[in-house]
Structures are given as structure tokens and as C-alpha cells.
N, C-alpha and C positions, 0 to 999 in steps of 0.2 A: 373651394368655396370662395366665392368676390369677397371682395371690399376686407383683405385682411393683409394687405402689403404691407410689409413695416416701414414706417416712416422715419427719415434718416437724411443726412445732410446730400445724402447724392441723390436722392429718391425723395426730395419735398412732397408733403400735400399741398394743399390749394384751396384757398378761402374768397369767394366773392361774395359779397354784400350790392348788391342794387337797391339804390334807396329812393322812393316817390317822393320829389319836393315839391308838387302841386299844389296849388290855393287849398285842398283841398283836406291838406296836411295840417291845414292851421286849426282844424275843429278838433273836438275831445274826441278820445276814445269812445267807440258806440253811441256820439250822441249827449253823452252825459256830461256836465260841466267836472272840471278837475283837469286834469293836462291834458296837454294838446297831442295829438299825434305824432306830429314834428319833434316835441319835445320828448316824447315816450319813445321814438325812432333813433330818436339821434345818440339817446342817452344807451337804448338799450345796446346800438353796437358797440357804444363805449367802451361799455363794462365787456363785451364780450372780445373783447380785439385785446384789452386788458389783461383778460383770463387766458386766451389761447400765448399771449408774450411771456404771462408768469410760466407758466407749461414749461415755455421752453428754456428757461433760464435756470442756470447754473452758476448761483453768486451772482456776482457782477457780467457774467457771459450769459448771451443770448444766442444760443444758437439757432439757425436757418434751419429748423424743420419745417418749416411753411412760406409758402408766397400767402400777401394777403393783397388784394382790392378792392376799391369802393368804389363805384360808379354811381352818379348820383344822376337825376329825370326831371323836367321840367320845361318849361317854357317859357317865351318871351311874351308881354304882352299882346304880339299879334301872332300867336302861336305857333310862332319859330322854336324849333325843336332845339333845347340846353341840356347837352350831355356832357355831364364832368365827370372826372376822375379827382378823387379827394383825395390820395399821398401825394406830397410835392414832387415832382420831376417825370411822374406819369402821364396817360394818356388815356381814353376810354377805350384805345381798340388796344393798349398795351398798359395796362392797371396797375400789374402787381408790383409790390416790393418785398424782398427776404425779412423776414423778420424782423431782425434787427434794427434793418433801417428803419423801418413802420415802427419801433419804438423810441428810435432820435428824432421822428418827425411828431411827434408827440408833443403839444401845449399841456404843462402839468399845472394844475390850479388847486386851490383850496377850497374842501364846502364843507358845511356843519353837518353831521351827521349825530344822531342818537344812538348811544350804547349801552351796554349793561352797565349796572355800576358796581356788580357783585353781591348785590344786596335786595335786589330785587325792584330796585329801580333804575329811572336810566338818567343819563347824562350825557351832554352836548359837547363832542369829540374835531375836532379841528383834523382832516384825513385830506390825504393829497389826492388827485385824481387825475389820470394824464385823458387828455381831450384829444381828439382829431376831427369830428365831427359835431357842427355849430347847427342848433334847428331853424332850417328857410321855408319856404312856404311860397312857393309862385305862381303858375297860371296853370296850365294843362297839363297834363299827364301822356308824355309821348313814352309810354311800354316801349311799343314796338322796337321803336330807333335804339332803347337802352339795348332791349335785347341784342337787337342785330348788333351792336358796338362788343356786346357780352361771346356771341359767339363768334364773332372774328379775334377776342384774346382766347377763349379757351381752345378754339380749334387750333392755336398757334403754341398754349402751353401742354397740350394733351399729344401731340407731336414729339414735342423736346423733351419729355418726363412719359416715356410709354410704359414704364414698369413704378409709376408712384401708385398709390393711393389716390380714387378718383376726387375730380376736383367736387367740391360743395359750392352749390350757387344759392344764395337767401337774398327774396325777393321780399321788399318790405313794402306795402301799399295800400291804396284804399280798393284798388284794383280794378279801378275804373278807366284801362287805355283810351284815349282820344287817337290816336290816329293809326288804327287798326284793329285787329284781332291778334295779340299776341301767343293764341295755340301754337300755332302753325313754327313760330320761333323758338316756345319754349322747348316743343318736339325738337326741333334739330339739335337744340344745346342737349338735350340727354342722350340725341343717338351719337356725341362723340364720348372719347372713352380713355382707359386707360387698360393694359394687360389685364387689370386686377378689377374693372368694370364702368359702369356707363358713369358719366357726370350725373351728380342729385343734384335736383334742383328742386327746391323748398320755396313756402308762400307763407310770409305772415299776413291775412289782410285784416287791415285795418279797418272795418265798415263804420257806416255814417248810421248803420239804423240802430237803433237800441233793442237789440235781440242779442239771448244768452251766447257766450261762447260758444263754441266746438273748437273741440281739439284731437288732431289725427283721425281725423274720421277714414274709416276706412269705403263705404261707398256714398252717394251720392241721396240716399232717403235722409240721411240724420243731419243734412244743409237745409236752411231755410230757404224759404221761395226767391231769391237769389240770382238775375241771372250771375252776376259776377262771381259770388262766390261758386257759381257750378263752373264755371271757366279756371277760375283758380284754382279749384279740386283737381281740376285733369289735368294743368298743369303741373301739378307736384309728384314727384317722387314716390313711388310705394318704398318704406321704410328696407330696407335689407336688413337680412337678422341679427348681425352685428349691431346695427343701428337699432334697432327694433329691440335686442334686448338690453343694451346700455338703457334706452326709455323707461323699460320697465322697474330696472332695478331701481331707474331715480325717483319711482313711486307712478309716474305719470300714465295716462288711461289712453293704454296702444292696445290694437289687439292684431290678428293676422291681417293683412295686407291695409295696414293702418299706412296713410299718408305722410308728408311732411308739409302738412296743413296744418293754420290757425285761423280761423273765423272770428272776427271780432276779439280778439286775443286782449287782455288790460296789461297792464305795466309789466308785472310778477308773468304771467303767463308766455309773453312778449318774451323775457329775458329765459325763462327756462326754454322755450320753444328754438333761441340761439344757442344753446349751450349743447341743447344733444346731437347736435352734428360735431360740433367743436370736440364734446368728449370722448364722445365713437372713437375718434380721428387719433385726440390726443392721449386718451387712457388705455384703451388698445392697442398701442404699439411705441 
């Protein structure tokens, strides 16, 4: 059965995040006034890059079960394609860092948070938070070139790692590519692989209309009229059952050949839609 290699300091998994910093990122979730995209994006891999560092630490030891990378999309005012890589000393055709390191290159800040207060109210908690990702917002949306940047690292870490655990790629956007059609690239990132199966490659998108959710949909009637979200549908991943049942147990509405789609996804939704690849990865094995 795929996707059940154990993950281990000789046999990492592998975590890619692509993140859309387009003008477009600066509007709210769905339309609706309340944060911005940018800010719901940036914050949500926060927390998740976070969760997957706590995993693997042992006390003060972190160990290297995982590569992680960001690649971030955008452009210049005259729509010159700006492909970054967000850990310092990387690159976007060479992204990733061990673990650990992605936890030294960490800015830790303080914000106020509300908590219980055992009494059944709450109270204003001063909690650390370590940062890596700041929310930007620029011009165009060049997909394409992110991905092409995407499949020249994993083709290169699916190579050196043929017995890990396949790599997870989380594509976060409004899903609106300006200079192309990014089918065609998302297909090639999933037909590389590892002994134990193909790359998944996941879509949260972030749409501008104000229409409900969907989440894991498994075919294309239960998307609204849409072209983008039908492109980002077929872009995504059908769940493997490993995945598929981690989803379920964490209450969330998967059913057989459910996707690793989000349509219009809000904050809460956003952050559970990162987490069930991270936990697949990290609680099974």
C-alpha cells in the first residue's frame, strides 16, 4: 500500500508550500471585509511549519525528519516574473532546508492571544510565535514559472530520497495564473515520485467571489461556475487513504476520491486544510 514509508532521519519527508503574493492577495477572504489573504496565507503556514518543527523535537533536539520550502510568486510592476524562496541561503529551483535549520531561521515575536481563564472566561495571554513568513502583496500572478522553479527541486529531491515518503506540495492562491496555464506543470510535478508514490500536490484557493466554501470535493458538479476553481480541482491530488483517513478521523467532510482542494477556504478552514497532509506524514510514522 503507497504513501506508508516511515519517516526517519535517512528517509526525510518533504514539505513545499508555494505561496501567491499577487496584488491580488491583498483583498479579504471571499470578498468579505476582515483579513486579507496575504495575511490569512502567510499566517496560516506560520502555524503550520510551527506544528510540523514541534513533531519533530525532542526537548531541545530537532530532528531532521523533514526538508521544508517556500517559494513565494509574483511580479514586478511591468510583469516581470519574482520567484523567491523564503528560508535564507536557499533558492527556488533548490528551496529546501532540514528542519532544524527552518527552526534557527525563525523571527520569534510576541502577540496577544485570548485564553481560558478556568472559570469560564477569558484572558489576554502574551504567547511567542516564531515567524518566517511577512504578508506581501504585488502585481501578477506568474503560477507557471513558480511551478516550473517547483518541479526542477522536486525532480532533483525525489532522485536523492527514492525510498522516503512522497514529497507534499501546498499551493496557496487566488488561482488566477497570468502567464499561462498551469495544468500541464502541475501534471508533471505529480508524475514524479518516490518508491512509496507519486508527489501530492494540494490547492488552497483563495477566491475573490463571495461564494460558500468547498472543501475536498471530490468531483467537479459540487464547484461553482468557476473557471479557476475547475483548473485547480484537477490540479489537486486525490486524497490516498492514509490521507483520506487521517481527514476523517479529524472530523472533516472527505469522502472517496475526495481531493486536496479548498475553494474559498476562511482562516480556520485554511489552517485545518494544512495540517492534514503535515499529520498524515507526521502521526503515521
Amino acid at each position: 500500500m503507497p504513501y506508508t514509508a516511515d519517516i526517519s532521519r535517512n528517509n526525510p519527508g518533504c514539505f513545499l508550500f508555494l505561496l501567491d503574493q499577487s496584488g491580488s492577495m491583498s483583498e479579504a477572504f471571499g470578498g468579505q471585509p476582515g483579513q486579507l489573504k496575504m495575511d490569512g496565507a502567510a499566517d496560516a503556514v506560520n502555524r503550520v511549519m510551527d506544528a510540523i518543527s514541534q513533531r519533530c523535537s525532542q526537548g531541545m533536539d530537532v530532528r531532521d525528519y523533514f526538508h521544508i520550502g517556500v517559494i513565494t510568486y509574483s511580479t514586478d510592476s511591468s510583469g516581470n516574473p519574482l520567484i523567491g524562496s523564503a528560508l535564507p541561503g536557499t533558492s527556488p529551483d533548490q528551496p529546501f532546508l532540514p528542519v532544524s535549520e527552518v527552526v534557527e531561521a525563525a523571527d520569534v515575536e510576541e502577540r496577544q492571544v485570548k485564553e481560558s481563564d478556568g472559570a469560564g472566561g477569558l484572558v489576554d495571554v502574551n504567547r511567542r510565535f516564531p515567524v518566517w513568513l511577512r504578508p506581501v502583496a504585488g502585481f501578477g500572478t506568474p503560477m507557471c514559472a513558480a511551478l516550473a522553479a517547483a518541479a526542477r527541486a522536486l525532480q532533483e529531491w525525489t532522485a536523492q530520497h527514492p525510498d522516503s515518503y512522497p514529497p507534499m506540495v501546498i499551493n496557496i492562491s487566488d488561482g488566477a495564473a497570468t502567464d499561462g496555464d498551469p495544468e500541464l506543470l502541475a501534471r508533471e510535478i505529480m508524475g514524479f515520485g518516490t518508491n512509496d508514490g507519486s508527489v501530492l500536490f494540494y490547492n488552497a484557493h483563495l477566491s475573490q467571489m463571495s461564494a460558500m466554501p468547498v472543501q475536498y470535493p471530490a468531483d467537479e458538479n459540487s464547484l461553482p461556475p468557476d473557471e479557476y476553481a475547475l483548473q485547480m480541482f484537477r490540479m489537486s491530488s486525490v486524497f490516498p487513504d492514509p490521507v483520506l483517513e487521517m481527514a476523517g478521523s479529524m472530523g472533516l467532510p472527505v469522502a472517496e476520491g475526495s481531493r486536496g482542494y479548498v475553494y474559498n477556504a476562511d482562516m480556520v478552514a485554511l489552517v485545518q486544510f494544512l495540517d492534514i497532509g503535515t499529520r498524515a506524514a507526521t502521526d503515521l510514522h
